[in-house]
PLY file of the C-alpha trace (Angstrom):
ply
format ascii 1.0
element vertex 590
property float x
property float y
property float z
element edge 589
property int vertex1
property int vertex2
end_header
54.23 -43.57 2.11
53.07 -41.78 -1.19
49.68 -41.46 -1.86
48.86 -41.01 -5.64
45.29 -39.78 -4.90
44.74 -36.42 -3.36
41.03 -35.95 -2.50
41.06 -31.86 -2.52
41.98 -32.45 -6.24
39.15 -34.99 -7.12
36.56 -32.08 -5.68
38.54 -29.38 -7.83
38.40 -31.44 -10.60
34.86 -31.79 -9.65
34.28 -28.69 -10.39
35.56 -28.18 -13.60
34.08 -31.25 -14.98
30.70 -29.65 -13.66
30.93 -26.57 -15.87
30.96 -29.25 -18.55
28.61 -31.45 -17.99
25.21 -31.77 -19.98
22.37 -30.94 -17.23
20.58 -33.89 -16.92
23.91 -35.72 -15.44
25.00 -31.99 -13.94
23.97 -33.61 -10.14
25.28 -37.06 -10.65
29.10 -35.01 -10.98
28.30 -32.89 -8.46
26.97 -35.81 -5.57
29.67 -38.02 -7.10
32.98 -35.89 -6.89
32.55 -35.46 -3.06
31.65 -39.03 -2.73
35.08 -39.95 -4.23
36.73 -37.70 -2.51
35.43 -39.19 0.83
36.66 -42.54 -0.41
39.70 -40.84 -1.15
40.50 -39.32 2.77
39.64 -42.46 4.33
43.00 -43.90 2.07
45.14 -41.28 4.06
47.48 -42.93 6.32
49.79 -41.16 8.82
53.06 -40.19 6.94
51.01 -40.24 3.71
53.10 -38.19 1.11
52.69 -36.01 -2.55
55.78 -34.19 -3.27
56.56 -32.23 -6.66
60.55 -31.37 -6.64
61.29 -28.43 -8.80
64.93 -27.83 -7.46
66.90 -29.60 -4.49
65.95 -26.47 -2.45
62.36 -25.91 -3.28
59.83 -29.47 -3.05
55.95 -28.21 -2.94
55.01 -30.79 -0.68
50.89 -31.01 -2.09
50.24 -33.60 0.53
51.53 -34.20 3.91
49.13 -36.47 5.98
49.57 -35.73 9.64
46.93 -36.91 12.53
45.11 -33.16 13.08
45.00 -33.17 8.93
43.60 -36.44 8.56
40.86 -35.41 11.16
39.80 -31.85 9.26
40.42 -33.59 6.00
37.77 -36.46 7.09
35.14 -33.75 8.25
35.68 -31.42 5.16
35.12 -34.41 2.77
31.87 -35.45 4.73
30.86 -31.57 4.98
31.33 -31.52 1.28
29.41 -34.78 0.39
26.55 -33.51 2.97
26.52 -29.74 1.32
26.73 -31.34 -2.14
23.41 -33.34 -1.87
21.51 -29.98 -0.21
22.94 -27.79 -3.29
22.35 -30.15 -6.15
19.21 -28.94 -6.73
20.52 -25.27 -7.67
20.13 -24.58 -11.55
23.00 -22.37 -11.61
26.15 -24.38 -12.79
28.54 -22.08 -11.72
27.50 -21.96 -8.33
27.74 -25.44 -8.14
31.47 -25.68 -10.19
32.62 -22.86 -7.46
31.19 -24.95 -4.52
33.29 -27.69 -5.32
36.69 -25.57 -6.61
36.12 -23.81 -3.22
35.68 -27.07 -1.00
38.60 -28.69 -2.96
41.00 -26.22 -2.66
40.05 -25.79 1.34
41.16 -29.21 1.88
44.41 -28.68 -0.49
45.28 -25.97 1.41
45.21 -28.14 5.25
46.95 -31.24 3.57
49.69 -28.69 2.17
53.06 -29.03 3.67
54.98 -26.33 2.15
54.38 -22.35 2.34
54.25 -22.16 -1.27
51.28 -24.77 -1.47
49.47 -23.25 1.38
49.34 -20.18 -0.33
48.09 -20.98 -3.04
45.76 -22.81 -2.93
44.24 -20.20 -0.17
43.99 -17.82 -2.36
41.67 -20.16 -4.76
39.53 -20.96 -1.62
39.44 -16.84 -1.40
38.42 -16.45 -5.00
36.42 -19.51 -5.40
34.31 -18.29 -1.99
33.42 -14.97 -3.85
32.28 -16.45 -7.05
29.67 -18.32 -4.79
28.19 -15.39 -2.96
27.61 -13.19 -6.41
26.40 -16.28 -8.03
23.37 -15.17 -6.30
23.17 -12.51 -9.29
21.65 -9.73 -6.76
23.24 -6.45 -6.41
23.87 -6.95 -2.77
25.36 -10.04 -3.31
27.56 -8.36 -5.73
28.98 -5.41 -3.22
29.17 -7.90 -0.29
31.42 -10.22 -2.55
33.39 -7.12 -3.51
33.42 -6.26 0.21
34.51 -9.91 1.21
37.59 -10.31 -1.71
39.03 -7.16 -0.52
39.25 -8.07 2.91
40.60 -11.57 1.98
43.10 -9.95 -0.48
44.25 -7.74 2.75
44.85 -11.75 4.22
46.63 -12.80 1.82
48.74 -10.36 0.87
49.83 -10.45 5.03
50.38 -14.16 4.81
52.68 -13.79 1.68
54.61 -11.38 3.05
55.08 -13.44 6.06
55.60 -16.85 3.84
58.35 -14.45 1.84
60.00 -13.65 5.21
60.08 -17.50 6.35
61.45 -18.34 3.18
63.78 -15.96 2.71
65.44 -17.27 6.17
65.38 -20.86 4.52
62.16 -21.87 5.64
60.37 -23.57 3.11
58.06 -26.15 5.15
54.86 -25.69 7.38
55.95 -25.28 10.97
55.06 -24.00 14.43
55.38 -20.64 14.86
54.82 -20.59 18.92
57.56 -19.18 20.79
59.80 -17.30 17.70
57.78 -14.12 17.51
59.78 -12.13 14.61
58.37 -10.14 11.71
57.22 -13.38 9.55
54.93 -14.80 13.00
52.88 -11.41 13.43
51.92 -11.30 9.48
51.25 -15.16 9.39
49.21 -15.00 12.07
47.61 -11.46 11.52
46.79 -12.78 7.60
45.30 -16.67 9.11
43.21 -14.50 11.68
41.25 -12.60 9.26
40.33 -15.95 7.90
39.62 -16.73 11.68
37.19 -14.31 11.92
39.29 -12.56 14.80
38.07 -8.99 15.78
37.56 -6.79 14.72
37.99 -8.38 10.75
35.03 -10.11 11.70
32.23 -8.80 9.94
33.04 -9.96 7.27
30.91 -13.33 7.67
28.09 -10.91 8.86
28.06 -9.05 5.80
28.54 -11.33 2.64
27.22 -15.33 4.04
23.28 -13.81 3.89
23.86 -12.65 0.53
25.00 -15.80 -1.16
22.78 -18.45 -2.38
21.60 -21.47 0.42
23.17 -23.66 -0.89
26.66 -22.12 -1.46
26.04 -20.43 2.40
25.90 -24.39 3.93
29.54 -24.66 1.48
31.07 -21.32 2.97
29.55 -21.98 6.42
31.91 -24.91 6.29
35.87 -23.85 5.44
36.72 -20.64 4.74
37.13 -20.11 8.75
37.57 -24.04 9.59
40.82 -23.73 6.96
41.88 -20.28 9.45
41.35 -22.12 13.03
43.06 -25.09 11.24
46.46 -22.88 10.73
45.69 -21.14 14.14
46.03 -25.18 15.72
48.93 -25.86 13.03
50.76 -22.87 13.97
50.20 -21.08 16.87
49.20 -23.81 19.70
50.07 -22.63 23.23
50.16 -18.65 21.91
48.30 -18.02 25.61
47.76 -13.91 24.12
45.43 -15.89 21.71
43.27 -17.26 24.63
41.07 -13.69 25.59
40.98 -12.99 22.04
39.06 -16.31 21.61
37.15 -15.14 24.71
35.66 -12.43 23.39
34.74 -13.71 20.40
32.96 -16.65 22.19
30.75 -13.80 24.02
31.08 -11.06 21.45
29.38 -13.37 18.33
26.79 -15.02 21.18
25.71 -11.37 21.99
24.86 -10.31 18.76
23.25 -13.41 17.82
20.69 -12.00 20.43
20.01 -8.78 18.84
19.96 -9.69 15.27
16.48 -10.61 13.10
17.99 -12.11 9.95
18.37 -15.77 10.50
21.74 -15.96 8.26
23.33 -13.36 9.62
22.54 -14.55 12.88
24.20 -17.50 12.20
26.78 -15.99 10.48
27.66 -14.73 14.41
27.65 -17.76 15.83
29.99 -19.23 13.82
32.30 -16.52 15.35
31.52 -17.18 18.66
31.57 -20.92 18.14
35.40 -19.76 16.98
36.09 -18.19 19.98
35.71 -22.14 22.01
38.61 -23.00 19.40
41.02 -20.54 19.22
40.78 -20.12 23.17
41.54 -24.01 23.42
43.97 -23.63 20.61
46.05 -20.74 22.79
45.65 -23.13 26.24
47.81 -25.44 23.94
49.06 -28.95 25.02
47.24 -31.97 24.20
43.61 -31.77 26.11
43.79 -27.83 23.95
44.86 -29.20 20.48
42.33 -31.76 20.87
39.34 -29.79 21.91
40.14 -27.00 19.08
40.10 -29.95 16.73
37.35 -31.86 18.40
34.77 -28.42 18.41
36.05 -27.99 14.59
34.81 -30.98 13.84
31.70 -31.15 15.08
31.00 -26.53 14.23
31.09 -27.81 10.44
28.28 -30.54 11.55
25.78 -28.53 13.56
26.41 -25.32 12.17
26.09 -26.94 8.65
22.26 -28.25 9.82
21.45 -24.86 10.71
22.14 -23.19 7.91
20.50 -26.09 5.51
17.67 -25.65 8.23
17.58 -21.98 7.39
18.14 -22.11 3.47
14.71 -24.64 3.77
12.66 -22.07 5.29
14.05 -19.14 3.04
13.52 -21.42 0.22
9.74 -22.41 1.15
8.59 -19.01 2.58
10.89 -16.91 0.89
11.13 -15.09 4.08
14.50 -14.91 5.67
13.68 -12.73 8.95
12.63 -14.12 12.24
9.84 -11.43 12.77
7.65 -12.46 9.35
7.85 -16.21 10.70
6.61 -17.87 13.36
4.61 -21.30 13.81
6.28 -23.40 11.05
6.71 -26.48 12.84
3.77 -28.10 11.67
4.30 -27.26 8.15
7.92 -28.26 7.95
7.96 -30.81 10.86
11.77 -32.51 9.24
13.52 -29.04 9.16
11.80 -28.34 12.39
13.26 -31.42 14.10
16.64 -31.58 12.55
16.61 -27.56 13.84
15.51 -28.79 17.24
18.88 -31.30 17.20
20.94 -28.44 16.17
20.09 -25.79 18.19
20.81 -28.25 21.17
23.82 -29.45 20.03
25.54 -25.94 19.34
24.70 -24.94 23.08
26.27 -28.17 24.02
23.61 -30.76 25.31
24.20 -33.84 26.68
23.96 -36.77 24.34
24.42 -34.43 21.39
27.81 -33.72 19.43
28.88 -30.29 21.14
28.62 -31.73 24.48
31.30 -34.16 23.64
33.79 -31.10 22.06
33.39 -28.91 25.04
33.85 -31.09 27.05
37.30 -31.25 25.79
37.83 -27.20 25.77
36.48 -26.49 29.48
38.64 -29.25 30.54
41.59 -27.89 28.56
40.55 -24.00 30.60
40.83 -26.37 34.12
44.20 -28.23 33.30
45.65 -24.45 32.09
44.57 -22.76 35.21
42.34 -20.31 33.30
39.48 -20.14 35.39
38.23 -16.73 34.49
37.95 -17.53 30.78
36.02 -20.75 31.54
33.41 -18.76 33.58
33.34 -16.24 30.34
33.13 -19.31 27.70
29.95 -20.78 30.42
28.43 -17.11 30.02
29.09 -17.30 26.15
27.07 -20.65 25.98
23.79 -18.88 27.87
23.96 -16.56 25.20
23.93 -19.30 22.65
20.97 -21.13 24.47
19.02 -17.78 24.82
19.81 -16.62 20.81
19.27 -19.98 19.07
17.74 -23.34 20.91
15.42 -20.80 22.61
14.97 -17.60 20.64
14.66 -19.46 17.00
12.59 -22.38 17.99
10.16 -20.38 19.80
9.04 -17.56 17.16
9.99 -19.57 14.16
8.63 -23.00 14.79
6.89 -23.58 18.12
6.06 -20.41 19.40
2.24 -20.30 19.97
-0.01 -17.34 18.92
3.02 -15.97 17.13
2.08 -17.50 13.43
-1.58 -15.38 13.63
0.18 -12.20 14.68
2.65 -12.01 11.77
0.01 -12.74 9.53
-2.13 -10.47 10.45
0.72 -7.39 9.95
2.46 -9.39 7.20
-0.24 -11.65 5.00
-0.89 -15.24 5.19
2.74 -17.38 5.10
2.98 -19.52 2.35
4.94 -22.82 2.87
6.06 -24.71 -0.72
7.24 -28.19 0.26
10.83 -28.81 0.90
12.87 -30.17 -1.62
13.89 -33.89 -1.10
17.60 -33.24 -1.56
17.35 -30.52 1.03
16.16 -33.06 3.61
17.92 -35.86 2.72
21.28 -33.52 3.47
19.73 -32.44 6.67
18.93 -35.70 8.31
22.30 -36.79 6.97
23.90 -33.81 9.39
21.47 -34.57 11.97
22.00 -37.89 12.34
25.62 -37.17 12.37
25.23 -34.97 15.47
23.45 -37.29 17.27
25.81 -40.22 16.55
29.23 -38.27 17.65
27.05 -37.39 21.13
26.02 -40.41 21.50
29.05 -41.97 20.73
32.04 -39.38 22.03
34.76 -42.57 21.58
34.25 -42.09 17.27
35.47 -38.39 17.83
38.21 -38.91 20.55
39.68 -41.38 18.24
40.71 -39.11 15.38
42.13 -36.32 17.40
45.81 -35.77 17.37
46.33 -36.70 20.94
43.30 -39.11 21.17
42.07 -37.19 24.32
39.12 -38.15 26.20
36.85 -35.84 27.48
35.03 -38.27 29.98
31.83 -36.00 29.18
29.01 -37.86 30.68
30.53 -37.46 34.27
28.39 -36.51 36.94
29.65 -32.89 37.25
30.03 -32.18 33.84
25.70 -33.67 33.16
24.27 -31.22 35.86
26.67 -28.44 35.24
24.93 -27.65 31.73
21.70 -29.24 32.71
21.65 -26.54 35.52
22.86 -23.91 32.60
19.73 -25.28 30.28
17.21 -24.72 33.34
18.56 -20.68 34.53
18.79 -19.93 30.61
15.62 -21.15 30.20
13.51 -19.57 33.30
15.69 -16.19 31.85
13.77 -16.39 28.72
10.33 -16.77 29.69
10.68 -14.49 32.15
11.70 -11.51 29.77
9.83 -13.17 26.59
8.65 -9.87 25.18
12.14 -8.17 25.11
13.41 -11.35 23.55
11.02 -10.81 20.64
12.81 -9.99 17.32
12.61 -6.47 16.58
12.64 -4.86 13.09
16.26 -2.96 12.77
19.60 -2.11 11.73
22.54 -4.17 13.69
25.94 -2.22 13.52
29.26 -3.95 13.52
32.62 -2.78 13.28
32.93 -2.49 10.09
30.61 0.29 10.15
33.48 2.08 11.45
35.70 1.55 8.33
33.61 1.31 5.16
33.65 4.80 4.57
37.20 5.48 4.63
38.38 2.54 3.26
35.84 2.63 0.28
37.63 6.28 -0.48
41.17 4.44 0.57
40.38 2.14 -2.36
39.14 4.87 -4.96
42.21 6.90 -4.45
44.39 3.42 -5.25
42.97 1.99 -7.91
42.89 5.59 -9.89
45.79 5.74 -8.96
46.67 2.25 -10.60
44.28 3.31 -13.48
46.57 6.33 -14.05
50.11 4.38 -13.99
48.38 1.84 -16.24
46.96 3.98 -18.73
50.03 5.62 -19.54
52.17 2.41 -19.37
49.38 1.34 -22.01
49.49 4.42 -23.65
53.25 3.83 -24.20
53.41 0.26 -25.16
50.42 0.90 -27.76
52.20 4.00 -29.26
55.34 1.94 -29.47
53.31 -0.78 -31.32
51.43 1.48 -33.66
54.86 2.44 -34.65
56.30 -0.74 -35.09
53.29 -2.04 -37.90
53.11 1.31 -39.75
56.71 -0.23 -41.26
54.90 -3.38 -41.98
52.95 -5.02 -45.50
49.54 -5.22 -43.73
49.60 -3.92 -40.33
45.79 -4.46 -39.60
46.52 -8.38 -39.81
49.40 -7.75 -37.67
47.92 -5.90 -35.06
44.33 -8.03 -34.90
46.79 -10.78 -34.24
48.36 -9.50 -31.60
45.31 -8.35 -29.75
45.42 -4.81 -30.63
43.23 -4.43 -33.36
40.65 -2.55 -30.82
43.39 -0.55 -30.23
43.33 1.05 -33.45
39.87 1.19 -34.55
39.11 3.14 -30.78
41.38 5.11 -29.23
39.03 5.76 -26.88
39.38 2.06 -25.30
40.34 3.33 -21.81
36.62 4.81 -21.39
35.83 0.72 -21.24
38.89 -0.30 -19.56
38.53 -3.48 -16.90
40.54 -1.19 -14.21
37.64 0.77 -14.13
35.10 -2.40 -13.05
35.21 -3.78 -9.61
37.41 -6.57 -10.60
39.94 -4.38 -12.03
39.78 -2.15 -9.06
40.17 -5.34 -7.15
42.86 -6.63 -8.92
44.93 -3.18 -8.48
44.28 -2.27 -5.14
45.93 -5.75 -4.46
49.01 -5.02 -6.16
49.03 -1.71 -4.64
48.61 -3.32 -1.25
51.20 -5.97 -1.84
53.80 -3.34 -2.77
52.72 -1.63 0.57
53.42 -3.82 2.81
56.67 -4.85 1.33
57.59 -1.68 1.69
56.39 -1.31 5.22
58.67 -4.59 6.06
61.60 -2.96 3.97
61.23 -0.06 6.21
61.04 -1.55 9.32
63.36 -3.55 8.53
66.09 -0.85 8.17
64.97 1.26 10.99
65.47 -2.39 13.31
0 1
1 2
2 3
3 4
4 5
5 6
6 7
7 8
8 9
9 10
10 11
11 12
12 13
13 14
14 15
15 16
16 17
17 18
18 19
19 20
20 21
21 22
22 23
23 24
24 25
25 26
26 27
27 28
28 29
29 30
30 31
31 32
32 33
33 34
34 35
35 36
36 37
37 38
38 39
39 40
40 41
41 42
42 43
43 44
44 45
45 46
46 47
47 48
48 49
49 50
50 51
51 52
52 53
53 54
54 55
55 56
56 57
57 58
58 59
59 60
60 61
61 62
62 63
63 64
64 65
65 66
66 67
67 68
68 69
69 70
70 71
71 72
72 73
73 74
74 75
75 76
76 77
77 78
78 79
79 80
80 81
81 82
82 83
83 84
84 85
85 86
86 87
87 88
88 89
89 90
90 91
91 92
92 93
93 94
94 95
95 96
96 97
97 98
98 99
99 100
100 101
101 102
102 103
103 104
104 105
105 106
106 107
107 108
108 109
109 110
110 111
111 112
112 113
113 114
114 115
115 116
116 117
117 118
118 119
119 120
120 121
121 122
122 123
123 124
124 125
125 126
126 127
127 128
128 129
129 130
130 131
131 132
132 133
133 134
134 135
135 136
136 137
137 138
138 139
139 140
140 141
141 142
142 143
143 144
144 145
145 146
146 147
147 148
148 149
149 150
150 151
151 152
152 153
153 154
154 155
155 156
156 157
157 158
158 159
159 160
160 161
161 162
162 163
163 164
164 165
165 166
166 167
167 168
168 169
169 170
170 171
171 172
172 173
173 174
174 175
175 176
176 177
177 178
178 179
179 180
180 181
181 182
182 183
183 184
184 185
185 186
186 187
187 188
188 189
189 190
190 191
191 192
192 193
193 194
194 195
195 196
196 197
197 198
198 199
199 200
200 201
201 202
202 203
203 204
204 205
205 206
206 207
207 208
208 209
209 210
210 211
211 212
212 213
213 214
214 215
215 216
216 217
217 218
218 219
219 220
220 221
221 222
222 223
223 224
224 225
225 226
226 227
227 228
228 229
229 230
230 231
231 232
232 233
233 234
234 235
235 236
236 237
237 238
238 239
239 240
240 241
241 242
242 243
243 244
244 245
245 246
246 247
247 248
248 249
249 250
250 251
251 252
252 253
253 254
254 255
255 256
256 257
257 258
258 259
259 260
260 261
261 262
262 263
263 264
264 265
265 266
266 267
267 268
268 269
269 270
270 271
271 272
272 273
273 274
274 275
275 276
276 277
277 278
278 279
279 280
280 281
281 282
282 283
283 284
284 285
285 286
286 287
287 288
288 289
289 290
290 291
291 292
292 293
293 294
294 295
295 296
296 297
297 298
298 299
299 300
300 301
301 302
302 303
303 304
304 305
305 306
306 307
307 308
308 309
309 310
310 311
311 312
312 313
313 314
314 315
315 316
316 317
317 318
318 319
319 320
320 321
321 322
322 323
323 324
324 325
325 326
326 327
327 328
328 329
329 330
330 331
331 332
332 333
333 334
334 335
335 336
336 337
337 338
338 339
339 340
340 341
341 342
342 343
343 344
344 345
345 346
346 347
347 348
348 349
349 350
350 351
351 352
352 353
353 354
354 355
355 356
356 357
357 358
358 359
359 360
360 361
361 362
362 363
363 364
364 365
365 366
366 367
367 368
368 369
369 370
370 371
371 372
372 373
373 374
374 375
375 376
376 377
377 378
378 379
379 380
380 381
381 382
382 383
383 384
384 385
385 386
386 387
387 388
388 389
389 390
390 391
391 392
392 393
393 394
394 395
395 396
396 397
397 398
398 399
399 400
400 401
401 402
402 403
403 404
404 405
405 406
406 407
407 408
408 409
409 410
410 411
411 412
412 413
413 414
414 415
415 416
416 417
417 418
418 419
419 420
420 421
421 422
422 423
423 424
424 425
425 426
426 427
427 428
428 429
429 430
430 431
431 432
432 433
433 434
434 435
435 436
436 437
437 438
438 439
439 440
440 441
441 442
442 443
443 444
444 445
445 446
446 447
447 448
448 449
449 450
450 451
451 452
452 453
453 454
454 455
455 456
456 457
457 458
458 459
459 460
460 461
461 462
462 463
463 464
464 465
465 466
466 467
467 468
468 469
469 470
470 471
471 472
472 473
473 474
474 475
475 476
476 477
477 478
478 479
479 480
480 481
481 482
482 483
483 484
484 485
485 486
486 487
487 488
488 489
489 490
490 491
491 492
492 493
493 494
494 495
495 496
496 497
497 498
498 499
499 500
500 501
501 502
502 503
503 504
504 505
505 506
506 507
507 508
508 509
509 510
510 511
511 512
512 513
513 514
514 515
515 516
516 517
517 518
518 519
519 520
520 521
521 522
522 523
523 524
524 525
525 526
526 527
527 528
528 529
529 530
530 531
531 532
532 533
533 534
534 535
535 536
536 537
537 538
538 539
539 540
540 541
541 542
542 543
543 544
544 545
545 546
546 547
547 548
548 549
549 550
550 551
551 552
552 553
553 554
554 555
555 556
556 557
557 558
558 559
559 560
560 561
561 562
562 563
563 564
564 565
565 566
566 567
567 568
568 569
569 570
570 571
571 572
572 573
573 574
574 575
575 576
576 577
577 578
578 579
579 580
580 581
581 582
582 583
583 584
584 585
585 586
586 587
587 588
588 589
C-alpha cells in the first residue's frame, strides 16, 4: 500500500520553512509542522510503502510501515507536537529549525527500510542534535556539542562499516541480526549502542543534554536514544548477552541520579537507567520482551519529556538549575509542581500512572524468560529511582519544608518569574498523557507489535510496588540528611578518556591538516600555473574560488581544518579509513 505522505519529511520540511519564516508567523510553522505530521502517522497502515528505485539491485525503501514502527512513529510525532508547543517560545530560529530537522529525521530513520536510508538519515539526527545544544551560544555548550559529534561520528562510522559489510554480502534491507554473529552484527550493534547509551559510551547524555537550551533538551530527551533502543528491538531481539548489560544500566544511571545536584544532568541519568528496563526486555526477546521494550519506549518519551519541561520551567523562572539553591517552589509554581508530582510517580512506576502499565510488561517478560536475578536487580534499580526523583526532587525542590529559608539565607532571596503559558500548556499536555495510558493500559497494549497484555492491576503486581513505595520511602526519611544535595563534582567514565582522546584527536586532525595543506598547496600551484597563460587571470581565478588564493598566500593561517568543525570533519575521515582498515585486516588474518 503506498503512502505518498511521509510524516518525518513534513517535520524536516518544517524546519527549513522555519528558517524562512517572518517572526510573527515563526510559531504558527513551528506548532503546525508537528501537528501535520501527527495527522500524517495516524494515515500509516500496516504494509504502508515509499520506495525510490535507482537500479534493480539497489531500492531505498524511505518508508516501510511495520507494527513496532507505527507505534514509535505515533509517540515521536506526539513527542514532537508536545516539545514543539514548550519550545515555541524560544527567539532563536535556528534552534527551533534544528528541533524539527532533528525530530524529522529521527522518525525517517525508524520508518527506513533499507541500510542506505537508515544511515542517513542518522547521521542528520546526529548533526541536527548538535546544532541544538550550541544553539545555546555558551562556551560550554559549544565543547559539549564538540564532545557529543565526535562520539556520534565514532557511531556512525561503526554502523557504516557494518551497513558496507551487509551490503557487500547482498544485503540491502533492514533485518534481524539475532543469531548470525559475523563481523557486520558486532559493528551494527556496537555503532546503535552508543546511540543506546550502553556503557561505558554513556556519558555522553551526562555531558552535553544540560548544556543545550530547555527547550531543545525536552527535543533531544526524546529520540536520539529512543531511535538506538528502536534498532536494538529491530535488530537484536532475543540477543540474551544484551540482558545484564541493560541491567546495569537500569542500576548504574538510578545510582548516579542519587549523587548528582544538577537537575538536567540528573535526568540526563535516568534516561539511561530507564534504558536499561528496555534493552534488558529487548535481549529476553519473544513477544511479552518486544512488547515491553516498546511499551516502556513509549511511555520514557512521555514522562521523561514532563520532567525535563518541568525542569526547563524552573531553570527558566529562577534561573537556577541546581537542586541545592532551590527548595520550596511548590507554592510559587503549583502547575510545574503538580505535573512534576505525576512524573516523578510515573517514572518509578505507580499504579494508575503510565510506567506502571510498561513494567508491567518487562518484569513479566524477566518471569516468562526465567531471569529471576535480573528482575530482583531491575526492582532494586526502581528504589533508586523512587529515592533520586519522586522523593529526593520533590522534597528539596518543591515541598520540602524549612528548606526554601535555608537556601536563602546562604544563597539570597529566590526569585520566581511566572511560567510561560506555552511551557504549561506542553506540560499538562504530557501529564495528562501519563495519566491517561495508566489509567487506561488497553490504549498502549493495543499498538504494540504483539498486542501483549500486561494484566497490571493484579493483586500481586498493586502491593508488590506499593510495598516498594512504603520501604523506599521509610529509607528516605530515615537518612534525610545524607540524602541532601551536596555541592560537587560527579565523575563518569568519560573522565577516564577525555584526556587521551582529546590528544588522540589533535595528533589526527594535524595530521589531516598536513595531508591537506599540501594536497592544497599542489592543486593551487597547479592552478596559478594554469591562468598565468590566460588574458585576465584575476577574473579567472575569482571565478573559480581562488581569488583569496592569490591575494594571501598565507590562507592556511585561517584554514577551516584548523576550527573545531574542520577538526571534526577530519578526524571522521581519518576514523572511517581506520576502521576499514581494521576490517581489511582482520579480514585477511581470518
Amino acid at each position: 500500500m503506498i503512502n505518498p505522505v511521509h510524516p518525518g519529511f513534513i517535520l524536516i520540511i518544517t524546519g527549513l520553512l522555519v528558517l524562512v519564516t517572518p517572526e510573527k508567523f515563526r510559531r504558527a510553522v513551528v506548532i503546525g509542522g508537528p501537528a501535520a505530521a501527527c495527522c500524517a502517522v495516524f494515515t500509516l497502515k500496516e504494509g504502508s510503502w515509499m520506495n525510490v528505485r535507482f537500479i534493480p539491485e539497489l531500492t531505498l525503501r524511505l518508508l516501510e510501515a511495520d507494527r513496532l514502527a507505527i507505534m514509535f512513529a505515533i509517540i515521536f510525532g506526539g513527542g514532537a507536537l508536545i516539545a514543539a508547543i514548550y519550545a515555541s517560545g524560544s527567539k532563536n530560529k535556528f534552534e527551533n529549525a534544528a528541533e524539527a530537522v532533528y525530530a524529522g529525521a529521527s522518525m525517517s530513520a525508524v520508518l527506513a527500510g533499507d541500510w542506505l536510508s537508515m544511515i542517513f538519515f542518522w547521521e542528520i539526527m546526529a548533526i541536527a542534535s548538535w546544532l541544538i545544544i550550541i544553539s545555546a551560544r555558551t562556551e560550554k555548550a559549544s565543547k559539549a556539542g564538540f564532545r557529543y559529534l565526535l562520539v556520534h561520528m565514532l557511531g556512525g562510522n561503526l554502523l557504516l562499516a557494518g551497513i558496507l559489510l551487509k551490503m557487500t554480502q547482498g544485503s540491502f534491507n533492514i533485518e534481524l541480526l539475532t543469531g548470525n554473529q559475523d563481523a557486520a552484527f558486532w559493528l551494527i550493534l556496537a555503532g546503535v549502542a552508543v546511540n543506546a547509551a550502553i556503557p561505558p559510551l554513556h556519558s555522553w547524555i551526562a555531558d552535553a543534554y544540560p548544556e543545550a537550551p530547555v527547550g531543545g533538551t525536552v527535543y533531544m530527551a526524546s529520540y536520539t536514544t529512543k531511535v538506538g533502543v528502536y534498532f536494538i528491538i529491530k535488530l537484536f531481539a532475543g540477543s540474551e548477552f544484551l540482558l545484564w548489560f541493560g541491567v546495569i544500566m537500569a542500576i548504574f544511571g538510578a545510582s548516579m541520579a542519587l549523587i548528582e545536584n544538577d537537575l538536567r544532568r540528573l535526568f540526563s541519568y535516568h534516561i539511561v537507567s530507564q534504558l536499561g528496563y528496555i534493552v534488558a526486555a529487548a535481549a529476553a526477546g519473544g513477544a511479552v520482551g518486544i512488547d515491553g521494550a516498546a511499551a516502556h519506549t513509549f511511555n520514557n518519551i512521555l514522562y521523561k519529556g514532563v520532567l525535563f519541561m518541568c525542569c526547563g520551567a524552573v531553570i527558566t523562572s529562577t534561573g537556577r538549575r541546581k537542586i541545592s539553591q532551590l527548595g520550596g517552589l511548590a507554592k510559587d509554581m503549583p502547575l510545574v509542581a503538580g505535573c512534576f508530582l505525576i512524573a516523578s510517580l510515573a517514572i518509578t512506576g505507580f499504579p494508575l500512572l503510565n510506567g506502571f502499565v510498561s513494567k508491567s510488561l518487562v518484569m513479566n517478560a524477566m518471569a516468562e524468560g526465567g531471569y529471576h536475578v535480573a528482575e530482583i536487580f531491575l526492582m532494586v534499580a526502581s528504589v533508586g529511582t523512587l529515592l533520586s526523583i519522586a522523593l529526593k526532587v520533590n522534597w528539596f525542590v518543591f515541598f520540602g519544608k524549612g528548606i526554601r529559608e535555608k537556601v536563602e539565607s546562604e544563597t539570597g532571596p529566590i526569585e520566581v518569574k511566572p511560567v510561560p503559558l506555552n511551557m504549561k500548556v506542553a506540560m499538562v499536555m504530557g501529564a495528562a498523557g501519563c495519566l491517561l495510558v495508566g489509567v487506561m493500559p488497553g490504549l498502549l497494549y493495543g499498538l504494540t507489535p504483539f498486542g501483549s497484555d500486561g494484566h497490571p492491576f493484579t493483586v500481586d503486581h498493586v502491593t508488590q510496588y506499593i510495598q516498594l513505595f512504603a520501604a523506599g520511602t521509610l529509607a528516605f526519611v530515615m537518612y534525610l540528611e545524607h540524602m541532601a544535595p551536596h555541592e560537587m563534582l560527579t565523575l563518569d567514565t568519560d573522565w577516564l578518556y577525555r584526556r587521551p582522546l582529546k590528544a588522540v584527536i589533535n595528533l589526527l586532525s594535524a595530521a589531516a591538516e598536513k595531508i591537506f595543506q599540501v594536497c592544497g598547496s599542489s592543486f593551487r600551484f597547479g592552478i596559478e600555473r594554469f591562468v598565468d597563460h590566460l588574458h585576465n587571470p584575476g577574473i579567472i581565478m575569482e571565478v573559480l574560488g581562488f581569488g583569496r588564493l592569490v591575494r594571501n598566500p598565507g590562507i592556511e593561517d585561517d584554514d577551516v581544518l584548523q576550527k573545531p568543525a574542520g577538526r571534526l570533519v577530519s578526524t571522521n575521515m581519518l576514523m572511517l579509513i581506520g576502521i576499514i582498515a581494521v576490517i581489511i585486516i582482520i579480514a585477511e588474518i581470518c
